[in-house]
N, C-alpha and C positions, 0 to 999 in steps of 0.2 A: 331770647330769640323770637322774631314775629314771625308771623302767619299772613299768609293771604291766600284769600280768594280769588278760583278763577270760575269762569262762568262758563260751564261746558253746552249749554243749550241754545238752539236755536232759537229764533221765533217767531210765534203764535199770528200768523194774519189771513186772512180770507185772498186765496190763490197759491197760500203757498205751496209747494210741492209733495205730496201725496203718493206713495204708494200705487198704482195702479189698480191693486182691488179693493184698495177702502175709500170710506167717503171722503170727499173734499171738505174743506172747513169752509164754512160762511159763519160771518156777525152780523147782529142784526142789534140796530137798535131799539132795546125795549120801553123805554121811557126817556125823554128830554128832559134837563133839569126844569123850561118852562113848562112841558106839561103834570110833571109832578108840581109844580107848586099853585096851578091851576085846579088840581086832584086836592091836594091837602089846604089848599087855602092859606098855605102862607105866605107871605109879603118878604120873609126875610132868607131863606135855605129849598132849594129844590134837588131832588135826588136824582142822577142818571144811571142807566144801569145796558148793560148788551147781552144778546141773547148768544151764546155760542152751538153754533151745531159742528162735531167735529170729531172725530173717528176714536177709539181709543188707541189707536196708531198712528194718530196724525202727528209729526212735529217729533223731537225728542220725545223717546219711550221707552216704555219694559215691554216684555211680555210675560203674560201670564203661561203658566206651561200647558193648561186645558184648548188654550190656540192654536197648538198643534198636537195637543196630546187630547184627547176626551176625554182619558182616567187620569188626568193631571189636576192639579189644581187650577182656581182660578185666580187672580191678582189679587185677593181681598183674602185669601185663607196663606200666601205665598209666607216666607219667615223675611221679616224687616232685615234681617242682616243679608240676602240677598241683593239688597238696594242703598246699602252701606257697609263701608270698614276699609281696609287696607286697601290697597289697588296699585297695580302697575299698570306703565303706558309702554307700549313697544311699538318702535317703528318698523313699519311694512311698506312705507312709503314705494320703496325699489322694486316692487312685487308688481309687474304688467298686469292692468284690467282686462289682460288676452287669457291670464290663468287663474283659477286657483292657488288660494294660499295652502300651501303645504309644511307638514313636520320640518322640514328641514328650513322653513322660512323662520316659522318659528322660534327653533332652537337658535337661529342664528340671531334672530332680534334681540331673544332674551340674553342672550351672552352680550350682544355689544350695548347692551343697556346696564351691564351691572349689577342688576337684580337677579330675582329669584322667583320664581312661582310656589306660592305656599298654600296648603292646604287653605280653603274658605277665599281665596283670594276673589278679587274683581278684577280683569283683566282689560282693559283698553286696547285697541287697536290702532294705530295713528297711520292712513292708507293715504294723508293727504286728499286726499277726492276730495274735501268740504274747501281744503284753499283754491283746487285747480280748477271744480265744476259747479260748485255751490249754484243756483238760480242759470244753467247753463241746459241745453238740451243734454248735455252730457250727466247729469246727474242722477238718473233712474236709469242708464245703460251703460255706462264705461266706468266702474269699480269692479274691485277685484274680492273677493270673498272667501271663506273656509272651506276646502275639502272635507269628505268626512273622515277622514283619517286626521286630519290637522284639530277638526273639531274636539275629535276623539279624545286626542293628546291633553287637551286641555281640561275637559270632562275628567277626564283618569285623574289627573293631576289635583284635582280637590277642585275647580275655577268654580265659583258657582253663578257669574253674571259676564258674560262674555259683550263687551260692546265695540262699538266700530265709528269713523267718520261716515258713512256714508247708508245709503235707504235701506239694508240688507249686513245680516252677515255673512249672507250667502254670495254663494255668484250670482250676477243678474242670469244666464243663460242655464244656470244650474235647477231643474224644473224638480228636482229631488228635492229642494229646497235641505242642502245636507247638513247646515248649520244649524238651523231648526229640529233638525230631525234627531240630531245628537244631544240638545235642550230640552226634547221629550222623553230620550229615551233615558234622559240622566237625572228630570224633573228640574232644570235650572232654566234661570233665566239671562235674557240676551237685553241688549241696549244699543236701538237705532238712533240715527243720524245726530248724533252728538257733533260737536265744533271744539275749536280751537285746543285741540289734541296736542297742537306743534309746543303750548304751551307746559306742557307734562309730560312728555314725551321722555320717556329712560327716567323717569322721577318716580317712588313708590310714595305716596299721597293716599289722606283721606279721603275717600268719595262719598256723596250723598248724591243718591238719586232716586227717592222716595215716590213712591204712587197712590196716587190717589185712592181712595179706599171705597171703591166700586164695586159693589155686589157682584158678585157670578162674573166679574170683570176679566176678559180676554188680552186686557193690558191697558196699559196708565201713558198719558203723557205726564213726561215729570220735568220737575229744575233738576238737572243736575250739575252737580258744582265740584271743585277738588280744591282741598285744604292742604297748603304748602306750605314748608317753611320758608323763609325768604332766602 
């Protein structure tokens, strides 16, 4: 039986779209290959290299739980199996960016996906928002997000990395920020603006979505990827 990879992350460029309170990403080039072979004197291999300055929320990410939690941990002390192992995708797509996603969205997604939610799990959201709004004005304001009761549900449930297509697993209008708030009060962690969900979607799949390992770190942008059978 084969395997493949699919490649859940966005990416990396200077303008892409950011969060509202973190920093923007800019690249900067730090060496040309001709002026490193200028620097090193050789005639034959010159090295280039870019300077990245860029949020640890910028792009595909974790959070650390000290983000929203201050007696939380930070990204760097988190347990690796939060950012890998089992994982389901459930469609929410039909969920209006008028509401809140609710228990009862939930329950329903999970049933018509087949699956199951299991203790340690990684949960996927697929909201569609990344095929409909991706690079659109619509992208940082018309998704839809977790109540804290929905949040709840899943916290209770053993979920320990909760992620979604789109900037939030919150509602954008939601100033509680209640998806977060149930990630602090549960010590787990969440996973923004991942892509191409539609491709996993109702599949229970290995995920890797590992972070960088940042001191004191508030969260990691990562590759994250799902491993399927064919």
């Amino acid at each position: 039986m084969g395997m493949q990879l699919i490649d859940l992350s966005q990416e990396i460029f200077e303008g892409m779209s950011v969060f509202p309170m973190h920093q923007k990403t800019f690249i900067m080039t730090n060496m040309t290959h001709e002026e490193n072979m200028k620097m090193t004197g050789s005639k034959k291999l010159g090295f280039s290299a870019r300077n990245l300055l860029i949020s640890e929320h910028g792009g595909t990410h974790s959070d650390g739980v000290w983000e929203y939690n201050p007696n939380g941990p930070t990204i760097d002390n988190m347990p690796l199996e939060y950012f890998w192992g089992s994982a389901i995708c459930i469609d929410l797509s039909s969920v209006p960016h008028t509401r809140s996603i609710e228990i009862r969205d939930l329950e329903t997604a999970v049933k018509k996906s087949g699956q199951e939610i299991r203790k340690d799990d990684i949960v996927l959201m697929y909201t569609a928002h990344y095929d409909k709004n991706f690079d659109t004005d619509k992208w940082q304001t018309e998704y839809s997000g977790l109540s804290y009761s929905a949040a709840k549900w899943l916290a209770e449930k053993g979920v320990v990395n909760i992620g979604a297509d789109a900037p939030a697993i919150d509602h954008p209008k939601d100033i509680d920020f209640s998806g977060h708030l149930i990630c602090g009060e549960y010590n787990i962690t969440n996973t923004e603006n991942l892509c191409n969900l539609d491709k996993v979607v109702n599949k229970r799949f290995l995920y890797f979505g590992l972070p960088l390992k940042i001191r004191d770190g508030s969260g990691s942008p990562i590759r994250a990827v799902a491993l399927i059978e064919d």
